[in-house]
C-alpha positions in Angstrom: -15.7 -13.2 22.3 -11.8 -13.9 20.9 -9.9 -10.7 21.9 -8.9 -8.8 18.1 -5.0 -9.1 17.7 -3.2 -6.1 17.8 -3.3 -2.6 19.4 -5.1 0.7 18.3 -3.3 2.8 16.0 -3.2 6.8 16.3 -6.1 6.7 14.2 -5.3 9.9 12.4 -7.0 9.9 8.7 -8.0 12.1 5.7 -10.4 11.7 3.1 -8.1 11.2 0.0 -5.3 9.9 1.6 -5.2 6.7 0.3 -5.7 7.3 -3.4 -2.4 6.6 -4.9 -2.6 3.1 -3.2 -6.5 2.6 -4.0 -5.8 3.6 -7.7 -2.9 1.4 -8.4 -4.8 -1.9 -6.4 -8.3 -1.5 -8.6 -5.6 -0.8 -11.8 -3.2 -4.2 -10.9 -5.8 -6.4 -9.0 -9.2 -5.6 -10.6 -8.6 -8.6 -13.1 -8.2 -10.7 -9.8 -11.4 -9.3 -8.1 -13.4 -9.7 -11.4 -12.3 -13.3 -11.3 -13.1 -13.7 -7.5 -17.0 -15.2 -7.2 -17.5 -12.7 -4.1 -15.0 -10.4 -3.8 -14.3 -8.7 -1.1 -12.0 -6.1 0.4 -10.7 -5.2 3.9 -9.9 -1.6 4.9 -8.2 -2.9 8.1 -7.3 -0.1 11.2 -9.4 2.3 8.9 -8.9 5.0 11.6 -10.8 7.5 13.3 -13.1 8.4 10.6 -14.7 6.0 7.8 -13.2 8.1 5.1 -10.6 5.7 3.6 -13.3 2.6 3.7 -16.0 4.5 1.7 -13.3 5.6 -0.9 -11.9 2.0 -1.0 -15.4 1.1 -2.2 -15.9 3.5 -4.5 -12.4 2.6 -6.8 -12.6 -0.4 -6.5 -16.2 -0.7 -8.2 -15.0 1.0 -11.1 -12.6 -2.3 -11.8 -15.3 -4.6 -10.2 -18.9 -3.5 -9.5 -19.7 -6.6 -7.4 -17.1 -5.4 -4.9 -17.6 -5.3 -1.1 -15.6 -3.5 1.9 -15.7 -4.0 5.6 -13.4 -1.8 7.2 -12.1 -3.2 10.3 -10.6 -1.8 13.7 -9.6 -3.2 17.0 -11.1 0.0 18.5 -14.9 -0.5 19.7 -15.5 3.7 20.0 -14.5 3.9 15.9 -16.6 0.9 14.8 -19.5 2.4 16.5 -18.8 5.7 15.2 -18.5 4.4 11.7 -21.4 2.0 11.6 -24.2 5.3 10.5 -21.8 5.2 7.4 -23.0 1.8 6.2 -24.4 1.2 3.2 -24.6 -1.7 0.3 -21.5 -3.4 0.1 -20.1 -1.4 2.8 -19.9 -2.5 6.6 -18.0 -1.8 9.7 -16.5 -4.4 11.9 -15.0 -4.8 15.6 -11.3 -7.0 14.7 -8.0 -7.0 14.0 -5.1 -8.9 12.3 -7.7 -11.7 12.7 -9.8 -10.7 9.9 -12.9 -12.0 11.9 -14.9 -12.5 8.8 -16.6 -15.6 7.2 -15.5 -15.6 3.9 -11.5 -15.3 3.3 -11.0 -11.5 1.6 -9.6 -10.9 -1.6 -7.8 -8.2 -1.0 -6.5 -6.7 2.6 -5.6 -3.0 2.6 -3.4 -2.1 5.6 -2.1 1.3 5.4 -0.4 3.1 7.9 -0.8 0.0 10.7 2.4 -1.5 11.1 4.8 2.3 11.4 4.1 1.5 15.5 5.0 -2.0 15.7 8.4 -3.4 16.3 10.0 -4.7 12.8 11.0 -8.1 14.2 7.4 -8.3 14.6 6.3 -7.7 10.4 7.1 -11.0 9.4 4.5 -12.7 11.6 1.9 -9.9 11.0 2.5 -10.7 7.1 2.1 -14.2 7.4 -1.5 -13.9 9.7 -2.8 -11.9 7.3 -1.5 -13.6 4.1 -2.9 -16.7 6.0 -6.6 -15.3 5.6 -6.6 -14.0 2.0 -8.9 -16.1 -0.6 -6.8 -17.7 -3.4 -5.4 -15.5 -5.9 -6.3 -12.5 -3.3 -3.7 -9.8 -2.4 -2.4 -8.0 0.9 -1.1 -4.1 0.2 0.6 -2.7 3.4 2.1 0.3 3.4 3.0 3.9 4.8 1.8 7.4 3.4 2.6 11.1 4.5 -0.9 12.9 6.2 -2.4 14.3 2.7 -1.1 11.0 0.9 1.5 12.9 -1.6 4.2 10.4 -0.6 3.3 6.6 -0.5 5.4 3.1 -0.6 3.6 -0.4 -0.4 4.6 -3.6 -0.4 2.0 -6.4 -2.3 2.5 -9.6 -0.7 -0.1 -12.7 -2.5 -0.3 -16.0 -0.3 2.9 -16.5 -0.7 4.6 -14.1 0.2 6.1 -10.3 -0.6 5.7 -9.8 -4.5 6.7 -5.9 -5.1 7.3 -2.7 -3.6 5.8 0.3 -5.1 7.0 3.9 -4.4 4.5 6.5 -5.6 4.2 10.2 -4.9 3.5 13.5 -6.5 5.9 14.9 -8.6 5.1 18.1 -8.3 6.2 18.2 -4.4 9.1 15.7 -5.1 13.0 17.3 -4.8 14.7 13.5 -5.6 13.3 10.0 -5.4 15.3 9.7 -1.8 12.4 11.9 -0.3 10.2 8.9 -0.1 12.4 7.3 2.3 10.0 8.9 4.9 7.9 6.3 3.7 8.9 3.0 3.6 7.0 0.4 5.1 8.3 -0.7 8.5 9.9 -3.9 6.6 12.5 -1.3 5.2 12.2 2.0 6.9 15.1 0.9 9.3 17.3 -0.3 6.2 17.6 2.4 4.3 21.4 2.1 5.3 24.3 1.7 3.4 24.7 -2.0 2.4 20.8 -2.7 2.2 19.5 -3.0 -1.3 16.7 -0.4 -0.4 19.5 2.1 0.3 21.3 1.6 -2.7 18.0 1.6 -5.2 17.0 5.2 -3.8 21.0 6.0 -3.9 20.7 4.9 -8.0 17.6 6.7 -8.2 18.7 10.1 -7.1 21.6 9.9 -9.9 19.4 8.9 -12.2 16.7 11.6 -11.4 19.7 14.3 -11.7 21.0 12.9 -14.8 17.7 13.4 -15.9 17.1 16.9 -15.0 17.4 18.4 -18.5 13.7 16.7 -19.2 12.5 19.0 -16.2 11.9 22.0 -19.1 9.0 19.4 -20.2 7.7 18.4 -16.7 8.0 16.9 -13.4 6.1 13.9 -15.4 8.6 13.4 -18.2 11.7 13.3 -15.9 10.6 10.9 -13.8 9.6 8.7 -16.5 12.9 9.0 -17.5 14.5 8.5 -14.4 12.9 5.6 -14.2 13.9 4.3 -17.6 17.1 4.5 -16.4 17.0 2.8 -13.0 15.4 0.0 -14.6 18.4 -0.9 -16.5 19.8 -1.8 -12.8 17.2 -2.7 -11.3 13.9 -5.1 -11.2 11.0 -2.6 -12.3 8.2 -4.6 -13.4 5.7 -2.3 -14.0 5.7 0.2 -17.4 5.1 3.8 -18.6 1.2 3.7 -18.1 2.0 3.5 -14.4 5.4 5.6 -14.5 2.9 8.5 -15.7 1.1 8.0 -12.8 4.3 9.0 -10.3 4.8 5.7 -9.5 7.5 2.7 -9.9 6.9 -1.0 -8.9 10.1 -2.8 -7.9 10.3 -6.6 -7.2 10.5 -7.5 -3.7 13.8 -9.7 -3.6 15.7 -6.9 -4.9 15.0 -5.1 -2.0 14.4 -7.3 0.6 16.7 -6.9 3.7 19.6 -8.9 3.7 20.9 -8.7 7.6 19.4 -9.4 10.8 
């Protein structure tokens, strides 16, 4: 048997955590699973627990009811302890960023797997796992806090990084900056003066104090106006529906790194 690539995460988990990123894949990609002749979905280093798989499943069959989920880790102990949670369209494999599966996934969910590697070593990560989605599929990898109130992702398709998406809830949020904690490891480390991340959450604070005066109508309706703002800057690509939602999706070459 091919030894899985990668090492174990912390394995740390909570049921819920996940649900900002769940909720905006089965809301942006469900037209691209319902397209897909078998789609399935990878919850990869799902953890300790099964939690996050089983919830995976379960939104994303309210965009596509055909959909399938194997959560995957590179841990033996976890696989076994997850496999009494199987179920229809729901199984439990021993991998890693291999994807040891026979048909190429639609979609790859990898949150909270890269924080522990090195960032020189993102890029090649990316490009194994891009490498194994189905046409048209989609790779979300991303960082959230413990009880998934902070959350940024990066959606890469086959060819490579597409859009970074900050999301978090408002009512917990001081200024936009918070959810620096956050970033994915591609940009956790450039969140320094003279990166274009650093200088989007630096635009984003002003506009989210400019804003304030819409604070006397909720945390909802400044953001959304925060937002509004930024975009006249900046590259957001997504629109009010998601904005609601405590989210903002910005296109990837306006933040990608631009130093070694």
């Amino acid at each position: 048997m091919t030894r899985p690539v990668g090492t174990a995460t912390r394995g740390t988990t909570n049921p819920n955590r996940l649900r900002r990123m769940d909720r905006w894949i089965a809301a942006t990609h469900g037209p691209a699973l319902r397209r897909s002749e078998a789609p399935v979905a990878v919850d990869l280093g799902y953890g300790a627990a099964p939690w996050t798989a089983l919830e995976l499943l379960q939104r994303l069959r309210t965009a596509e009811p055909r959909c399938e989920v194997v959560g995957i880790e590179i841990d033996p102990a976890r696989v076994a302890a997850a496999k009494p949670y199987e179920r229809e369209g729901l199984a439990f494999r021993h991998g890693g960023f291999e994807i040891p599966l026979e048909r190429r996934p639609a979609l790859i969910r990898a949150a909270n797997v890269l924080r522990q590697y090195d960032e020189g070593e993102v890029a090649a990560v990316w490009a194994r796992l891009r490498a194994r989605l189905a046409p048209g599929g989609l790779l979300v990898e991303g960082t959230c806090d413990e009880i998934g109130r902070r959350h940024v992702w990066v959606a890469l398709g086959p060819e490579g990084p597409r859009t970074v998406t900050f999301a978090t809830r408002l009512g917990s949020l001081e200024r936009p900056s918070d959810l620096a904690e956050r970033l994915p490891k591609a940009l956790i480390h450039r969140n320094v003066p003279g990166e274009p991340v650093h200088a989007f959450l630096r635009d984003f604070d002003r506009a989210w104090a400019a804003a304030a005066p819409y604070a006397s109508l909720g945390a909802r309706q400044r953001w959304i106006r925060a937002v509004r703002d930024v975009a006249g800057d900046w590259p957001v690509v997504d629109d009010r529906r998601r904005w609601r939602q405590g989210e903002v999706t910005v296109n990837w070459a306006a933040l990608a790194p631009t130093s070694k």
